[in-house]
C-alpha positions as CSV (number, residue, x, y, z in Angstrom):
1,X,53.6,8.5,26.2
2,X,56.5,10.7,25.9
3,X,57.3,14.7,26.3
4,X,59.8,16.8,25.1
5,X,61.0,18.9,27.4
6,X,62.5,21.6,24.9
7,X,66.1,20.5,24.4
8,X,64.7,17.4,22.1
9,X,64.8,14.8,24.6
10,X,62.3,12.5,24.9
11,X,62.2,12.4,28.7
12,X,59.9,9.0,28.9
13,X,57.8,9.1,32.4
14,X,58.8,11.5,34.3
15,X,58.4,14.5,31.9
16,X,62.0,15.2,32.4
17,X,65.1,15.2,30.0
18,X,67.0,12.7,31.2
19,X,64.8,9.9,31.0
20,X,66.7,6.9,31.9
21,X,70.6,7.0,33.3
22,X,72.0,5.0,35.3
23,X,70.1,1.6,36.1
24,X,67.8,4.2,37.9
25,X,65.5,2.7,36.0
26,X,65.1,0.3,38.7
27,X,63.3,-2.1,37.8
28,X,62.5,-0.2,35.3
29,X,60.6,-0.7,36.9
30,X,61.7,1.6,34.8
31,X,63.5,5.1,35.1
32,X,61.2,6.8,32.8
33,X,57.5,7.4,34.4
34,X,55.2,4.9,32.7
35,X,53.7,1.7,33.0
36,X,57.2,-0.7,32.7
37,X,57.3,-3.1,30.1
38,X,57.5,-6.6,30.7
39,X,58.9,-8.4,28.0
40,X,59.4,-11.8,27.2
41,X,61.4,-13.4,29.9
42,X,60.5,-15.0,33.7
43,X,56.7,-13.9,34.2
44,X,57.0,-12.9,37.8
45,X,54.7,-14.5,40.6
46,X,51.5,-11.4,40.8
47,X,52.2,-9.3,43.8
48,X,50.0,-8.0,46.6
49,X,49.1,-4.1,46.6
50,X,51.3,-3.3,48.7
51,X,54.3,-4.5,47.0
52,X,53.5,-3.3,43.8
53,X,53.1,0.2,44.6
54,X,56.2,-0.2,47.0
55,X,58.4,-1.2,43.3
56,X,56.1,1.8,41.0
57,X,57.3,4.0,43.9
58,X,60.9,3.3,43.7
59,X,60.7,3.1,40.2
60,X,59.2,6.4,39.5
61,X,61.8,7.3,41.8
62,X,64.8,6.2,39.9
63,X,63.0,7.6,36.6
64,X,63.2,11.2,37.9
65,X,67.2,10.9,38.5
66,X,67.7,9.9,35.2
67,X,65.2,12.3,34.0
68,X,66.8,15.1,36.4
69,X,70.8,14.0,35.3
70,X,70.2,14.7,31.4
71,X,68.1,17.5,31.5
72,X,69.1,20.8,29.5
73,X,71.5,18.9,27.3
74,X,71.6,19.6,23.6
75,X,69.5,22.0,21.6
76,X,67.8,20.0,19.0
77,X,70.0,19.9,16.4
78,X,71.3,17.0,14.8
79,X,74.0,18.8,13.0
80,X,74.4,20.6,9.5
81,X,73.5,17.9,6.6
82,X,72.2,15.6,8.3
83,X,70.1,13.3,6.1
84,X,67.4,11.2,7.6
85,X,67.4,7.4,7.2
86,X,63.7,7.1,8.6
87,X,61.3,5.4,6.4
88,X,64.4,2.7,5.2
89,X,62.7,-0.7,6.1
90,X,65.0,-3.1,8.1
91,X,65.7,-6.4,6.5
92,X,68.0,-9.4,5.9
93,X,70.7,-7.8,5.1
94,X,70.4,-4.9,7.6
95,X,72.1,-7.2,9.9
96,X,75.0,-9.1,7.8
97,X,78.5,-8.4,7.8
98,X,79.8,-5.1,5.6
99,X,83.4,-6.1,6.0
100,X,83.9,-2.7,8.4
101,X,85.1,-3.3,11.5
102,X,83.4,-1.4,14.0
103,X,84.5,-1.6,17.3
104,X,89.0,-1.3,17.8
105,X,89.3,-1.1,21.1
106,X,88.0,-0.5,24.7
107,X,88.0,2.9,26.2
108,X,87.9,1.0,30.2
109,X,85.4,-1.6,30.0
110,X,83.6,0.6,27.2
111,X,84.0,0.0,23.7
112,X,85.8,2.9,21.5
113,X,87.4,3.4,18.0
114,X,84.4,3.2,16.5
115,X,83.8,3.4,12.5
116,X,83.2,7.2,11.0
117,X,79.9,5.9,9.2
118,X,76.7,5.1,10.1
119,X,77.5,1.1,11.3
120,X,80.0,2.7,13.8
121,X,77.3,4.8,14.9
122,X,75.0,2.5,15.6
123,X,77.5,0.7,17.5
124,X,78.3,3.4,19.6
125,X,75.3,3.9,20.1
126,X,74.2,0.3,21.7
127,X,77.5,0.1,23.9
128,X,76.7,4.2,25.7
129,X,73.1,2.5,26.2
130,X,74.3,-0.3,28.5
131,X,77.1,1.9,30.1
132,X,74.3,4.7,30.7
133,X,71.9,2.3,32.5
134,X,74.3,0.2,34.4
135,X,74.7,-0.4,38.1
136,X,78.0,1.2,38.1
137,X,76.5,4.7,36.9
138,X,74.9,4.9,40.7
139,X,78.3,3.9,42.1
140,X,80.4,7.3,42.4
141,X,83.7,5.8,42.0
142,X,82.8,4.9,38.9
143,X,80.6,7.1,37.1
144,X,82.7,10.0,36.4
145,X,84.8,7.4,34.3
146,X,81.9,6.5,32.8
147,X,80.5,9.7,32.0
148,X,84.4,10.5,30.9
149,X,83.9,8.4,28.3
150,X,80.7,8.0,26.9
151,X,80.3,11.8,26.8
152,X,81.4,14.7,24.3
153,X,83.8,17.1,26.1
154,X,82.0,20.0,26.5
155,X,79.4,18.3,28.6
156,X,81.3,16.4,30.9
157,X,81.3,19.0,33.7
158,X,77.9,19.7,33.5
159,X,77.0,16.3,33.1
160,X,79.0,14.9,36.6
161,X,77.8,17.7,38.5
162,X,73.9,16.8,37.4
163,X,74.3,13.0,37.9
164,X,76.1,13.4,41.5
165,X,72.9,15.8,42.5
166,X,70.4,13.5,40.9
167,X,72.1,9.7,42.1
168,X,72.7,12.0,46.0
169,X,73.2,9.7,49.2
170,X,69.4,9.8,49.6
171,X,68.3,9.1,46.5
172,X,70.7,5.7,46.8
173,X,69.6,5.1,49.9
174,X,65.7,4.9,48.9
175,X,66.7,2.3,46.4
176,X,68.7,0.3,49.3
177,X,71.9,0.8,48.3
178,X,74.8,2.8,50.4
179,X,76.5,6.1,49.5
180,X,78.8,3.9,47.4
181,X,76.1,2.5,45.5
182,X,76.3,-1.2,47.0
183,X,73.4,-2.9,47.8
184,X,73.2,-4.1,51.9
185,X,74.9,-7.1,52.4
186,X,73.1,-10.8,51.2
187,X,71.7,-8.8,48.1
188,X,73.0,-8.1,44.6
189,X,71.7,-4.8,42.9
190,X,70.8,-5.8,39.6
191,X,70.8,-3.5,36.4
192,X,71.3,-5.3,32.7
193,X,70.5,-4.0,29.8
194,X,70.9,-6.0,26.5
195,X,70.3,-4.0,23.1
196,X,67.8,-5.8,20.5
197,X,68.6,-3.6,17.7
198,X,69.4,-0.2,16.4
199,X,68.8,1.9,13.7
200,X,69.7,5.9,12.4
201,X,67.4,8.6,12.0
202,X,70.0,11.4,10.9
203,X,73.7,11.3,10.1
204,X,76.2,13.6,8.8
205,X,80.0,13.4,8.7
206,X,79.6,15.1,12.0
207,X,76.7,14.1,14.0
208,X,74.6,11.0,14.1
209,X,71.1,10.2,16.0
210,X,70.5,6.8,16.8
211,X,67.6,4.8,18.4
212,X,68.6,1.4,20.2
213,X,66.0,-0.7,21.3
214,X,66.4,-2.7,24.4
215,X,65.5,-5.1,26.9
216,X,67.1,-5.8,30.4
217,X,66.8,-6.9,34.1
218,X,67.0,-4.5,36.6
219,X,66.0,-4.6,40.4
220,X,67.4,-6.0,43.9
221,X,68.2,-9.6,44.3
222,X,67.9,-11.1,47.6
223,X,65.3,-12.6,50.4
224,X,63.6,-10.2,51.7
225,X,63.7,-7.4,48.6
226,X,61.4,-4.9,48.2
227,X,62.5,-4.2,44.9
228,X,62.3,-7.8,42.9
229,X,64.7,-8.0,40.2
230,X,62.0,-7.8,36.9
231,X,62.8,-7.3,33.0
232,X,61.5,-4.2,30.5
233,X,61.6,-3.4,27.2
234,X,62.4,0.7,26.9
235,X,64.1,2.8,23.9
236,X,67.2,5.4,24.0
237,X,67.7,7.8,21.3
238,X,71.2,9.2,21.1
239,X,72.5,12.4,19.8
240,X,76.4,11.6,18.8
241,X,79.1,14.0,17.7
242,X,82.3,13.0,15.8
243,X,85.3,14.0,18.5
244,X,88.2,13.1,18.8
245,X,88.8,10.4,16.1
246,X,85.5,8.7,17.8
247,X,81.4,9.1,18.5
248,X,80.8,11.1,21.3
249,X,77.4,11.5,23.1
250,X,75.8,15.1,23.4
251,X,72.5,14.0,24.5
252,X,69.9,11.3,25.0
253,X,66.4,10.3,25.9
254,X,64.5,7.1,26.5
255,X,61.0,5.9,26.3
256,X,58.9,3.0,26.7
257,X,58.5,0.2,24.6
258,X,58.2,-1.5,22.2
259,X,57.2,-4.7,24.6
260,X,56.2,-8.2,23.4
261,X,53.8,-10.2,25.6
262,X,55.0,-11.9,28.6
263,X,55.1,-15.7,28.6
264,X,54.3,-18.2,31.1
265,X,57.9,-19.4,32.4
266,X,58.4,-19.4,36.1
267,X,60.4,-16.3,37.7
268,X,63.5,-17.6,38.8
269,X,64.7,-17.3,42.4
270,X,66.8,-14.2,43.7
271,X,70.0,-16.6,44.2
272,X,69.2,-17.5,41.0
273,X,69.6,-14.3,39.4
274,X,72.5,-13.1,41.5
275,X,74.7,-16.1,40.3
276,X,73.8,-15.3,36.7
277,X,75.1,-11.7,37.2
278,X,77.8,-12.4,38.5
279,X,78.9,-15.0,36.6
280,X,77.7,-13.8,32.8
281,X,79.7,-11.0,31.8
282,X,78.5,-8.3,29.2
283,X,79.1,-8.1,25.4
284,X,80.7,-5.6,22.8
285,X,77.6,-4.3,20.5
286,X,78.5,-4.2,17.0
287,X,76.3,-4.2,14.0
């Protein structure tokens, strides 16, 4: 179930705005407060008590940050003309090539020069999702690039001071990583997320809202972890502005679901996963 928290956010879990920045969602285990969904993917060997509530704790935990970083952003406005998409059922052709070109370039490692229409915002859209709930978010060398770049101008500021309060030195070190944001040495700090599809809600010449639905991995990988790398299916909804010559995020939320049912193949091993991180690298999202 999610709550708005006045500024048209959908904070998720936790009842706050920012419901899920920053690979906080460990394991998503999941940023947002909520049951986390487990979606089709390694069914994980059942857990005693104790562990489970010691991964519902940290992920409640990382919920809050994310929850706590994009609170008070926007005002609920989706811009002036904005007319709304919803009801437009998806199908075969909602996925094939328009001829468009919607990513030119790579701001960093995150895509930019995306397309003024509405395939460019969706596009946008699914590439800020990934960056926003990444392991390099919690690492502060890197996340005021991120936020640099993902982010409309006039929230920048705000935006670095709110994530450096929420991802503080003891909230990393709860989650077992270091003031850096690196996870002790013999484990790999795990946080994937993989966009399934996207769709928008309103659009103007000047402001787009976009929903991408995801899936990702997101936990610690390593003997001993008390935070087992697990998947989860969650939702972001992006408020974008046209800055700049490119789509901009003003605001976002996330919630839970949809999640399919889990099947039956073994969880693989934390080596396992470690090696597929590192040696899989991400995609550029395009419709």
């Amino acid at each position: 179930m999610s709550h708005d928290d006045g500024y048209g956010n959908d904070s998720g879990r936790t009842g706050n705005g920012y419901s899920t920045i920053g690979g906080t969602r460990q394991t998503r285990t999941r940023l947002p407060d909520g049951e986390g969904g487990d979606g089709y993917g390694p069914r994980r060997p059942a857990r005693n008590s104790r562990s489970l509530v010691t991964v519902v704790g940290v992920i409640v935990l990382l919920l809050g940050a994310i929850a706590f970083a994009n609170m008070g952003g926007g005002d609920g406005s989706d811009g002036d003309g904005a007319s709304g998409s919803n009801g437009k059922k998806a199908d075969a052709t909602s996925t094939a090539a328009t001829g468009t070109k919607p990513v030119t370039g790579k701001n960093g490692e995150i895509a930019s020069g995306f397309a003024h229409d509405q395939q460019g915002a969706q596009s946008a859209a699914a590439n800020y999702s990934v960056a926003l709930v990444s392991a390099d978010i919690l690492k502060p060398s890197q996340r005021a690039q991120i936020v640099r770049k993902v982010f409309v101008a006039s929230r920048v500021d705000e935006l670095e001071t709110k994530f450096d309060q929420a991802y503080s030195k003891e909230f990393l070190d709860k989650v077992g990583l270091d003031e850096n944001g690196n996870a002790s040495a013999g484990m790999t700090y795990v946080s994937r997320t993989a966009p399934v599809g996207t769709k928008v809600t309103l659009f103007s010449d000047s402001s787009a809202t976009a929903e991408v639905w995801c899936t990702g991995v997101f936990g610690t990988a390593g003997v001993g972890s008390t935070n087992p790398v697990s998947n989860d299916w969650f939702t972001m909804t992006l408020k974008l502005q046209w800055e700049g010559g490119d789509w901009k995020v003003d605001s976002f939320s996330q919630k839970d679901g949809p999640a399919p049912v889990n099947t039956d193949r073994t969880a693989s091993n934390a080596d396992e996963i470690a090696k597929a991180v590192e040696e899989y690298g991400g995609f550029t999202y395009a419709r």
